[in-house]
SEFIZA-3560 file (N, C-alpha, C; in Angstrom, 3 decimals):
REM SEFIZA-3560
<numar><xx>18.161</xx><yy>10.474</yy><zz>-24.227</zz><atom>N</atom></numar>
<numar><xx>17.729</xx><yy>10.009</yy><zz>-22.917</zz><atom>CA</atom></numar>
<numar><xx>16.210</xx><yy>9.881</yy><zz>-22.935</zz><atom>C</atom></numar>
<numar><xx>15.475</xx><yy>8.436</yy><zz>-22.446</zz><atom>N</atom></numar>
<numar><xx>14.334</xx><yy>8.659</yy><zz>-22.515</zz><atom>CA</atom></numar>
<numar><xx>13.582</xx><yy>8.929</yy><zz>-21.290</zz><atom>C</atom></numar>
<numar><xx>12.534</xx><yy>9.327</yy><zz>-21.020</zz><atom>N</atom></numar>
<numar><xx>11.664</xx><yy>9.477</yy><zz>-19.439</zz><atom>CA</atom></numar>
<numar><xx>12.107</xx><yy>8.506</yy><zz>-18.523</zz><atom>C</atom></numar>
<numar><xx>12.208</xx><yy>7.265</yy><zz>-18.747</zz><atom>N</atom></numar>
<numar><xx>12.347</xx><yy>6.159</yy><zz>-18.014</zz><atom>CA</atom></numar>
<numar><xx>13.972</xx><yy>5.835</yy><zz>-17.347</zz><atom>C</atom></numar>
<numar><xx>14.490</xx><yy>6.445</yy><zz>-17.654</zz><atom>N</atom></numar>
<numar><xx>16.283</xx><yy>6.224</yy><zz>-17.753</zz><atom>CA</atom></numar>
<numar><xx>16.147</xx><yy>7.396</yy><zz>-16.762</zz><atom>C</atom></numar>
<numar><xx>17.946</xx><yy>6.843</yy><zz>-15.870</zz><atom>N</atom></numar>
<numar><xx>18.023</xx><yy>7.668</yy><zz>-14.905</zz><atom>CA</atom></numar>
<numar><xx>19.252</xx><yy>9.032</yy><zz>-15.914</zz><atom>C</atom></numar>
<numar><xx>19.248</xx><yy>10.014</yy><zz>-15.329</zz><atom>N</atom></numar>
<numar><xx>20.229</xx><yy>10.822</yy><zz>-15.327</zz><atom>CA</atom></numar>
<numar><xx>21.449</xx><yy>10.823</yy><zz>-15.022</zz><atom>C</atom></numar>
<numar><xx>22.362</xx><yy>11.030</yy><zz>-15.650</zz><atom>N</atom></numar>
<numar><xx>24.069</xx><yy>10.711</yy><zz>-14.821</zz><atom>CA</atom></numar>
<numar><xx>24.408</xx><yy>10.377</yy><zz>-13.840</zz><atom>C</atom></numar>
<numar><xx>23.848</xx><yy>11.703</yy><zz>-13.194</zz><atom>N</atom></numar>
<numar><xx>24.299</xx><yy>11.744</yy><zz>-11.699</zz><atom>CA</atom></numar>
<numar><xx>23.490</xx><yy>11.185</yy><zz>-10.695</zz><atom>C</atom></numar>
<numar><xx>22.005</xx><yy>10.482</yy><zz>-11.707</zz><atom>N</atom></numar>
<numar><xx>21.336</xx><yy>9.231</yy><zz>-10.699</zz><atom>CA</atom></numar>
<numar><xx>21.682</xx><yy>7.839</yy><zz>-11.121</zz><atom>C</atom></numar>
<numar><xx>22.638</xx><yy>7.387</yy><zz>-12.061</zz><atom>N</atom></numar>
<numar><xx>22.826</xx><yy>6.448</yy><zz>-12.465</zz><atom>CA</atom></numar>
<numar><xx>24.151</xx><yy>6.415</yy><zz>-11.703</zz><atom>C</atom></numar>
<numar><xx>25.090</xx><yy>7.141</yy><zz>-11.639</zz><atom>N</atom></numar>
<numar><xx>26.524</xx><yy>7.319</yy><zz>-10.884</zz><atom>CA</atom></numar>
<numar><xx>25.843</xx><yy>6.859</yy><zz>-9.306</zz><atom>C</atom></numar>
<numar><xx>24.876</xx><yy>7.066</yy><zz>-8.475</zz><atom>N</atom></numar>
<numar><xx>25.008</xx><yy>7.372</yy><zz>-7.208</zz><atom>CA</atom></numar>
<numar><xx>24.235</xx><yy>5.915</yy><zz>-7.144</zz><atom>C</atom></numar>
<numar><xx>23.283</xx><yy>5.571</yy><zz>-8.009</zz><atom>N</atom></numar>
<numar><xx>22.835</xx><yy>3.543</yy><zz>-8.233</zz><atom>CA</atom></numar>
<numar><xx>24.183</xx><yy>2.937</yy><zz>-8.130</zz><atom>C</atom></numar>
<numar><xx>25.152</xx><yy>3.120</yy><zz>-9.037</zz><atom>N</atom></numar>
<numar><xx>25.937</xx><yy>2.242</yy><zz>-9.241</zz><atom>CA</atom></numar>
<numar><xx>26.882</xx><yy>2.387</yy><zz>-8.063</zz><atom>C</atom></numar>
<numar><xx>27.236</xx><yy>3.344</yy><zz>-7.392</zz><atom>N</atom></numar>
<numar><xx>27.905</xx><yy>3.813</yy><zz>-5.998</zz><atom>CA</atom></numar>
<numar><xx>27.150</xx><yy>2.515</yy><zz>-4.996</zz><atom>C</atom></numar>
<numar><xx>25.719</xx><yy>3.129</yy><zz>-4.971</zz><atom>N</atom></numar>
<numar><xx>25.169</xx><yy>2.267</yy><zz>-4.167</zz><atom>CA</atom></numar>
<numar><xx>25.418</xx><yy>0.657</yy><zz>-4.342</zz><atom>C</atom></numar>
<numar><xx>24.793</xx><yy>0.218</yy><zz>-5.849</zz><atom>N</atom></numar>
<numar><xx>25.496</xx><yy>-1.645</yy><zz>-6.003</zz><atom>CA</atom></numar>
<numar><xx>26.961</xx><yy>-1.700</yy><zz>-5.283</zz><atom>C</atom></numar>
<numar><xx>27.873</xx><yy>-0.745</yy><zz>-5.934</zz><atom>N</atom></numar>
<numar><xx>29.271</xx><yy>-1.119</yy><zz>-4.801</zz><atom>CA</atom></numar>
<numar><xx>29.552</xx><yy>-1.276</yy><zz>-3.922</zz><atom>C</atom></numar>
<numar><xx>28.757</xx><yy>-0.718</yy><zz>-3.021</zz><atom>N</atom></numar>
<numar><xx>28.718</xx><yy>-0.414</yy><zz>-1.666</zz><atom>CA</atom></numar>
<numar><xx>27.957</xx><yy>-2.324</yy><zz>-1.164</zz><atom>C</atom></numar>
<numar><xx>26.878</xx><yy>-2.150</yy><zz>-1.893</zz><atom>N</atom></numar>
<numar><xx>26.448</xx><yy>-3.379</yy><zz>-1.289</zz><atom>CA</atom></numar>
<numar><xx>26.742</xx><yy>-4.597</yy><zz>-1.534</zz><atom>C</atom></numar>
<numar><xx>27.530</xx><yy>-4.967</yy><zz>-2.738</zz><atom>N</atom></numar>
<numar><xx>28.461</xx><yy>-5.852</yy><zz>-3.104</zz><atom>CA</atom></numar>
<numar><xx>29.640</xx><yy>-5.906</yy><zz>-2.123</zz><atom>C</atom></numar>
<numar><xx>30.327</xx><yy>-4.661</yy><zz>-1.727</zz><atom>N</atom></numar>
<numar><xx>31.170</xx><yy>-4.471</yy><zz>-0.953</zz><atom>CA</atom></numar>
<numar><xx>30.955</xx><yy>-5.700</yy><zz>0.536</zz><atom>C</atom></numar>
<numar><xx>29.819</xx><yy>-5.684</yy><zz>0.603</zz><atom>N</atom></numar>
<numar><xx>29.279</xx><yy>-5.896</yy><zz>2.526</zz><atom>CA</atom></numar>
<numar><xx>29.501</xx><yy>-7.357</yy><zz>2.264</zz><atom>C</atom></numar>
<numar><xx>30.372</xx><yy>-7.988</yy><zz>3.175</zz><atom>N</atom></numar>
<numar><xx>30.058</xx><yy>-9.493</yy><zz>3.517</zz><atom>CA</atom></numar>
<numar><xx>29.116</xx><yy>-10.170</yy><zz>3.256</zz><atom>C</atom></numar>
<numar><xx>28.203</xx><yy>-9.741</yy><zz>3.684</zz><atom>N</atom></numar>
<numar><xx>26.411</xx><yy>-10.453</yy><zz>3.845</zz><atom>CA</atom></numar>
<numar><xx>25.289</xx><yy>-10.001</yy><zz>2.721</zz><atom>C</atom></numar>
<numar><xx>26.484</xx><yy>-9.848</yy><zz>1.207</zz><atom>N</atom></numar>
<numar><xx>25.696</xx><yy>-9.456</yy><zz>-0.231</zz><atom>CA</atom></numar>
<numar><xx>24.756</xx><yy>-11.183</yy><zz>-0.586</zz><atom>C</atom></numar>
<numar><xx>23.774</xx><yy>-10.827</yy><zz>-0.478</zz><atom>N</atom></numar>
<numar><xx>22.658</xx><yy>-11.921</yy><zz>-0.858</zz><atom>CA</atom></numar>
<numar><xx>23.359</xx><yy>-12.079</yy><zz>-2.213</zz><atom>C</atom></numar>
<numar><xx>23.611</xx><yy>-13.650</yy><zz>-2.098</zz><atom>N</atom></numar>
<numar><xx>24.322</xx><yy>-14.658</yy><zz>-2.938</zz><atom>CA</atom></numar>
<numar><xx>22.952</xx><yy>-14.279</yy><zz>-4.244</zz><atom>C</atom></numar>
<numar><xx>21.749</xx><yy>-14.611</yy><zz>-3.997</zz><atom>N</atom></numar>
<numar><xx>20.641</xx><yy>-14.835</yy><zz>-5.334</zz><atom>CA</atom></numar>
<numar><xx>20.362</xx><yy>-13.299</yy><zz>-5.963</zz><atom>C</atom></numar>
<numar><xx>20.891</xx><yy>-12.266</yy><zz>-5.179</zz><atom>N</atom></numar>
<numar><xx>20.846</xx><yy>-11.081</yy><zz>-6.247</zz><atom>CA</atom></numar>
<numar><xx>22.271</xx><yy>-10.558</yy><zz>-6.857</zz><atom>C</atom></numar>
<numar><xx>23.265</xx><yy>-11.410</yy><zz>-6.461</zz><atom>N</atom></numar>
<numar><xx>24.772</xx><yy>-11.136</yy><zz>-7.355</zz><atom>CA</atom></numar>
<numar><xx>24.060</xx><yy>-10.781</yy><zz>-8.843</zz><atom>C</atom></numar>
<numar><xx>23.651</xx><yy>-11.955</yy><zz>-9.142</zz><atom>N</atom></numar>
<numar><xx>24.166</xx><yy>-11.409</yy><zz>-10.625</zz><atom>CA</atom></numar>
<numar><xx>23.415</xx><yy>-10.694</yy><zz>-11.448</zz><atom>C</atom></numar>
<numar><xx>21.831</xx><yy>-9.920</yy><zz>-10.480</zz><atom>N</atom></numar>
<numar><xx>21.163</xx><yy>-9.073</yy><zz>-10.905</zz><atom>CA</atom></numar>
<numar><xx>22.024</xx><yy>-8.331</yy><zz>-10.737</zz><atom>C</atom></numar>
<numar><xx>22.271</xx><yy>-7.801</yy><zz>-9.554</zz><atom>N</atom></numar>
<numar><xx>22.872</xx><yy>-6.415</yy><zz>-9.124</zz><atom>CA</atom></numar>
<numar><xx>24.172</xx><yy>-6.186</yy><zz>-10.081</zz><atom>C</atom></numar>
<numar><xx>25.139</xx><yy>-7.538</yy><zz>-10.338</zz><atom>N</atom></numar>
<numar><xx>26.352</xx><yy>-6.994</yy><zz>-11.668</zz><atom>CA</atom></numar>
<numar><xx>25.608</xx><yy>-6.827</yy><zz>-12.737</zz><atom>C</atom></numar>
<numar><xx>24.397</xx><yy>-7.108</yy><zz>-13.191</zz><atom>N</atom></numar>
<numar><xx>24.065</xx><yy>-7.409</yy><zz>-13.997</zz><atom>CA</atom></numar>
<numar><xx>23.637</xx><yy>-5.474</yy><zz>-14.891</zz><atom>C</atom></numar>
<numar><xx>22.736</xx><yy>-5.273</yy><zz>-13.508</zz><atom>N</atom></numar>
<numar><xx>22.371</xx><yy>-3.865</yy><zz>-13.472</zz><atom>CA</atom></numar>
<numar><xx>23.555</xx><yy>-2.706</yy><zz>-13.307</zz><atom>C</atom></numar>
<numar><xx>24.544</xx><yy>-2.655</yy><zz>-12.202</zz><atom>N</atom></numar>
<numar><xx>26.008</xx><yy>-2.122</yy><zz>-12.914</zz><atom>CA</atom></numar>
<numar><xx>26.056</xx><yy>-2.119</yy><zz>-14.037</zz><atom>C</atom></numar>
<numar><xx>26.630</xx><yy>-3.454</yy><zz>-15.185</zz><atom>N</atom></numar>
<numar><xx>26.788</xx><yy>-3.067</yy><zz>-16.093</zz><atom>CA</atom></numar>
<numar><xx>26.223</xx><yy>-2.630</yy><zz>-17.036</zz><atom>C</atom></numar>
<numar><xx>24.775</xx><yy>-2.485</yy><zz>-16.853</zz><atom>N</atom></numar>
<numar><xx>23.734</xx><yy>-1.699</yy><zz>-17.345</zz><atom>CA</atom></numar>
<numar><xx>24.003</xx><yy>-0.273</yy><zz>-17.220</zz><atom>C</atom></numar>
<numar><xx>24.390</xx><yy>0.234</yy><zz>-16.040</zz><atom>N</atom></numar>
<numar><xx>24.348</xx><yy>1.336</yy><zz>-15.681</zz><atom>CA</atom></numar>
<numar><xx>25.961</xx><yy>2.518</yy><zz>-16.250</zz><atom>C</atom></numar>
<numar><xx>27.146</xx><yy>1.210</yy><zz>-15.834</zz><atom>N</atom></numar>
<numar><xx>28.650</xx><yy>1.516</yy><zz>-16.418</zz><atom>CA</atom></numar>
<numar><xx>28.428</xx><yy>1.946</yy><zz>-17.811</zz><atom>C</atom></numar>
<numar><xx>27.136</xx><yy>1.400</yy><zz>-18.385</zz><atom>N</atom></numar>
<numar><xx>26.990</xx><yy>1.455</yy><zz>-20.430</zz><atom>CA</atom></numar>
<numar><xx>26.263</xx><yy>3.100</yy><zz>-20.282</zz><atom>C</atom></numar>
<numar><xx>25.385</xx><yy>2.857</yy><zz>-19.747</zz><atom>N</atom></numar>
<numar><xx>24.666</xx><yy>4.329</yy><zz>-19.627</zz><atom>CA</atom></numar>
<numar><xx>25.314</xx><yy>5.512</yy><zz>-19.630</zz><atom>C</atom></numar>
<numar><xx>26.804</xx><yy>5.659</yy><zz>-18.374</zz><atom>N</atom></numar>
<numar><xx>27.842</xx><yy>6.495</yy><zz>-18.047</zz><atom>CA</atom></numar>
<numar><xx>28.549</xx><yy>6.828</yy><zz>-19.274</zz><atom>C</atom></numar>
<numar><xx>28.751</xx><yy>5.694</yy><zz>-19.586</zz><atom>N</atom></numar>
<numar><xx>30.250</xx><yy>5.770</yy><zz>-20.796</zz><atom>CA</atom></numar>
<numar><xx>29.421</xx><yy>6.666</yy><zz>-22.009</zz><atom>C</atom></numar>
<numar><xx>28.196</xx><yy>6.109</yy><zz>-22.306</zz><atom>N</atom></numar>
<numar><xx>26.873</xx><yy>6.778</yy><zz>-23.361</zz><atom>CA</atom></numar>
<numar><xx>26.824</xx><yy>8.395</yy><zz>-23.544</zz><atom>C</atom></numar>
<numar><xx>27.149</xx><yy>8.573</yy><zz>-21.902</zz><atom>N</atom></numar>
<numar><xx>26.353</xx><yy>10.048</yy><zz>-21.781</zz><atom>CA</atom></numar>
<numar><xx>27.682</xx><yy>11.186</yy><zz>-21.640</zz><atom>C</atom></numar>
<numar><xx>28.947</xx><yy>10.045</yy><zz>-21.182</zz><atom>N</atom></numar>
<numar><xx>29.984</xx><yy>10.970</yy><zz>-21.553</zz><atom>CA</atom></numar>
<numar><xx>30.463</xx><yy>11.018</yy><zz>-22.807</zz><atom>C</atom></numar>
<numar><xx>30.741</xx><yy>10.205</yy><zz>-24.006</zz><atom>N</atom></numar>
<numar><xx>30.825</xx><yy>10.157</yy><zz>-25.236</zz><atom>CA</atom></numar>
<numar><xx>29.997</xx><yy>10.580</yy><zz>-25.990</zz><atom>C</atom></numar>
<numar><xx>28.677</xx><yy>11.383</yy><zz>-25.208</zz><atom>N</atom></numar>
<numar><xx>27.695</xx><yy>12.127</yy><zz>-25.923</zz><atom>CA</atom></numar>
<numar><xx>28.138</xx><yy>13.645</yy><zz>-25.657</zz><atom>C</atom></numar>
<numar><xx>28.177</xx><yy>13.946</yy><zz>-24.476</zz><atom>N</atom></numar>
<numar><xx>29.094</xx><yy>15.092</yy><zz>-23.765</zz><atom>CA</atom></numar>
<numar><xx>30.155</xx><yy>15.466</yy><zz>-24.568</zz><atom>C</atom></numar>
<numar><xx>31.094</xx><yy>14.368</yy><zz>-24.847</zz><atom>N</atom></numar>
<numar><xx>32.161</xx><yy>15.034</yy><zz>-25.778</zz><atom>CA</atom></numar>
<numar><xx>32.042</xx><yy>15.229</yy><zz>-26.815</zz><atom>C</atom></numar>
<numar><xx>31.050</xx><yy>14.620</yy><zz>-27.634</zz><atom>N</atom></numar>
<numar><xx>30.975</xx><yy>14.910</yy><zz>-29.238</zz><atom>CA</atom></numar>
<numar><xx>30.685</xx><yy>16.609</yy><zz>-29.273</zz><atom>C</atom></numar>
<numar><xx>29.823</xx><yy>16.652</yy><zz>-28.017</zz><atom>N</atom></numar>
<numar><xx>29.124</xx><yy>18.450</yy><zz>-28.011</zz><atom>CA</atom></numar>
<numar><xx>30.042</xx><yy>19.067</yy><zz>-27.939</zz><atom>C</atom></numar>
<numar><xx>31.056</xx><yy>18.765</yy><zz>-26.752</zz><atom>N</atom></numar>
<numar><xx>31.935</xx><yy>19.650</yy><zz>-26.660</zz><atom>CA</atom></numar>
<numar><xx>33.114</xx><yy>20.493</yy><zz>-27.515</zz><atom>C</atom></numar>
<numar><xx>33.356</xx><yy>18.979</yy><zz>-28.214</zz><atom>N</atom></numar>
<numar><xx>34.484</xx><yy>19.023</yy><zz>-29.211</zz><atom>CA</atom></numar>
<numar><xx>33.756</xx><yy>19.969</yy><zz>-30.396</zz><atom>C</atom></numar>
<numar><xx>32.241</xx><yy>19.771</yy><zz>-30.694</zz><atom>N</atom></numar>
<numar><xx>31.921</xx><yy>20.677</yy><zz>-31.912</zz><atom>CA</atom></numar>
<numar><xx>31.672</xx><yy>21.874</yy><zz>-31.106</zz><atom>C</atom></numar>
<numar><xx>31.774</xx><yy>21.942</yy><zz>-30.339</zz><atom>N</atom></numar>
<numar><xx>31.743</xx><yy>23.567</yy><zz>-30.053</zz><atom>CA</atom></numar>
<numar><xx>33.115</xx><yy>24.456</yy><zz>-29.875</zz><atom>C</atom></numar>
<numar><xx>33.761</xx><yy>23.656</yy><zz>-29.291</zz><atom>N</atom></numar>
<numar><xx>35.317</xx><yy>24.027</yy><zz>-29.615</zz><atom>CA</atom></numar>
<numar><xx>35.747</xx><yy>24.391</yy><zz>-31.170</zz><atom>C</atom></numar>
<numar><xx>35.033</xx><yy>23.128</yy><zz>-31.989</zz><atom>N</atom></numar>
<numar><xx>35.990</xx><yy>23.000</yy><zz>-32.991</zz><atom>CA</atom></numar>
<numar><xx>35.121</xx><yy>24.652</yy><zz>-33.745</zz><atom>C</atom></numar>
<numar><xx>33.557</xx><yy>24.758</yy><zz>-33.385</zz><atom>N</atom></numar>
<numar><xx>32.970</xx><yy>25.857</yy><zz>-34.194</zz><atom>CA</atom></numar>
<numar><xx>33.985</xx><yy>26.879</yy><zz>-33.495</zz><atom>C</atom></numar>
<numar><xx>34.610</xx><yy>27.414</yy><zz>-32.199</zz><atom>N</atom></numar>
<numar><xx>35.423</xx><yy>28.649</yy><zz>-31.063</zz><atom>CA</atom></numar>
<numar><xx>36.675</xx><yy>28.678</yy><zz>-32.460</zz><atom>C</atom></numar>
<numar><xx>37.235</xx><yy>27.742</yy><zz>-33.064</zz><atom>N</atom></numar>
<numar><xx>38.211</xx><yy>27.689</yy><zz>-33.757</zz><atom>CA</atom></numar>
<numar><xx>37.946</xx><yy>27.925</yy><zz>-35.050</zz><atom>C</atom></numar>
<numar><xx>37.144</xx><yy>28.546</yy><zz>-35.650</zz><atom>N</atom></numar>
<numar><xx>36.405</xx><yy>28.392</yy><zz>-36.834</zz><atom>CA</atom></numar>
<numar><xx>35.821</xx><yy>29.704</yy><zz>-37.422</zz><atom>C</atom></numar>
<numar><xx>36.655</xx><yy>30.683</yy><zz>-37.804</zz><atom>N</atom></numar>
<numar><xx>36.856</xx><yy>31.973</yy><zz>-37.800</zz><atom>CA</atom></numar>
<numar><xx>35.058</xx><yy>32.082</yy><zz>-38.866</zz><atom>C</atom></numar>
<numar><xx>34.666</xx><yy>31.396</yy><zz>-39.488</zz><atom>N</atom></numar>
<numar><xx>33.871</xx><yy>31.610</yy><zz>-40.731</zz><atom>CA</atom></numar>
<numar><xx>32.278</xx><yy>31.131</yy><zz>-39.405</zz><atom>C</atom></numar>
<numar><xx>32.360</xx><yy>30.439</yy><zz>-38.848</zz><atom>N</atom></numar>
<numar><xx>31.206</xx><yy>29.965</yy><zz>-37.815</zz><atom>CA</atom></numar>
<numar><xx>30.390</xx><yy>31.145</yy><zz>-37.222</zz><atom>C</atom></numar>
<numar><xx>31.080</xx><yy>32.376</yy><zz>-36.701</zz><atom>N</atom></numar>
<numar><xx>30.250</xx><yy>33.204</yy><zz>-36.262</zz><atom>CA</atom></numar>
<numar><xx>29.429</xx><yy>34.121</yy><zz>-37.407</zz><atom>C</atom></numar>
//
């Protein structure tokens, strides 16, 4: 993650927000395809940080299972 990048749970509550405002009738036609654009910027970020999450997890499990690790 670098300085500039949001955090999970500020990238989850951006992309909440694009939904929300995509959602509304009166979504300004000339920022559609920024705003999908930035979603799927943001959907890549999510998927990133949970498939980073699990690699940790799984090696820490797999070290809990691993009688020679401690």
């Amino acid at each position: 993650m670098t300085a500039d990048e949001p955090t999970y749970v500020e990238a989850l509550a951006e992309l909440e927000a694009i939904l929300d405002e995509l959602d509304q009738e009166t979504v300004d036609v000339d920022l559609l395809a920024e705003r999908v654009k930035r979603a799927s910027e943001l959907v890549q970020l999510c998927r990133s940080r949970i498939q980073a999450a699990e690699i940790v997890v799984t090696k820490i499990i797999d070290g809990l299972d691993d009688p020679n690790s401690m």
